[in-house]
N, C-alpha and C positions, 0 to 999 in steps of 0.2 A: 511406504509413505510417499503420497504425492502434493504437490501445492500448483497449483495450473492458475495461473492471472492471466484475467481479459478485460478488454474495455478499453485497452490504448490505441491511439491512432490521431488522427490529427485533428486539429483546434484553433480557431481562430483565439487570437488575444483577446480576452472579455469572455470566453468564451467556460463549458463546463464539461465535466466526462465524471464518468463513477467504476473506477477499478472496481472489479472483485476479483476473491482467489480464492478457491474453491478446495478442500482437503481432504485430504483421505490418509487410511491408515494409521491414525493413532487418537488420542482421545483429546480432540477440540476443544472441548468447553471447559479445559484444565490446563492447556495452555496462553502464554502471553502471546499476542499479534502483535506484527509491525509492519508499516511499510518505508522501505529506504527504495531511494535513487543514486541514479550513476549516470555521469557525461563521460564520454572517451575522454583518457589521459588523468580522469580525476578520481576519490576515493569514494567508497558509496558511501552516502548521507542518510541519514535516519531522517525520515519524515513527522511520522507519528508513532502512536502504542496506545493499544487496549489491553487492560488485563482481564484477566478472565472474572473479575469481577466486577466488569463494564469502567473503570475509571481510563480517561484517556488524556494521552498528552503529548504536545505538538512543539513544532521545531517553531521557532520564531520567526521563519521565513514564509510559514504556510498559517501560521496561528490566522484566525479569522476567515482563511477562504477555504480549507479543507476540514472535512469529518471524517473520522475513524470511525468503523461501528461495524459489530458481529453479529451474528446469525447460528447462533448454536444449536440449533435445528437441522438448518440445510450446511452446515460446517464450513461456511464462507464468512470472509471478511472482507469487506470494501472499504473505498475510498471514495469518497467524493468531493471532488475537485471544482470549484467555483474563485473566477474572475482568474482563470490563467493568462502570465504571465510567460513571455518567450523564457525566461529563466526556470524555467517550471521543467523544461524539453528536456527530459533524460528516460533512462529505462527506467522501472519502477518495480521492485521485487517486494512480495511478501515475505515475513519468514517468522514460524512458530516456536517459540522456547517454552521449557519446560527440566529446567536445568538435573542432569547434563545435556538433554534432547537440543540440538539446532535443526531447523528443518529450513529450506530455502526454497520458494518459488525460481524459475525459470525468466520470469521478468516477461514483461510486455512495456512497448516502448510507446509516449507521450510525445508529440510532436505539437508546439505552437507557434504557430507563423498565421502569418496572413495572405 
């Protein structure tokens, strides 16, 4: 079982990026997505969530500037990210459920500054 996230890097404020993470080894299109974040010293945050029957939903901090959306084809789930905010700046992990299944990306890290 693998989950590999790319697409992070740095951003100006105003500015947009679209994570994906990419899976392998077990059956995708039967799983829920998610992506949560994490600053040094804090707890990881849940961002958003698709289920595997496309229905998605967002933290209140990103409602309006990010989308959640799957790819059950190519067995990737992205983010995309529009009008970042410096508070936005953390690592940013996938992770598939399918209860009992936890699966975790590796994280790729979102920097915004100017």
């Amino acid at each position: 079982v693998q989950l590999v996230e790319s697409g992070g890097g740095l951003v100006q404020p105003g500015g947009s990026l679209r994570l994906s993470c990419a899976a392998s080894g077990f059956t995708f299109s039967s799983y829920v997505l998610s992506w949560y974040r994490q600053t040094p010293g804090k707890e990881r945050e849940w961002v958003a969530v698709i289920g595997s029957g496309g229905s998605t939903y967002y933290a209140d901090s990103v409602k309006g500037r990010f989308t959640i959306s799957r790819d059950n084809a190519k067995n990737t789930v992205y983010l995309q990210m529009n009008n970042l905010k410096p508070e936005d700046a953390a690592a940013y992990y996938c992770k598939a459920t399918m209860t009992p299944n936890v699966y975790w990306g590796q994280g790729t890290q979102v920097i915004v500054s100017s």
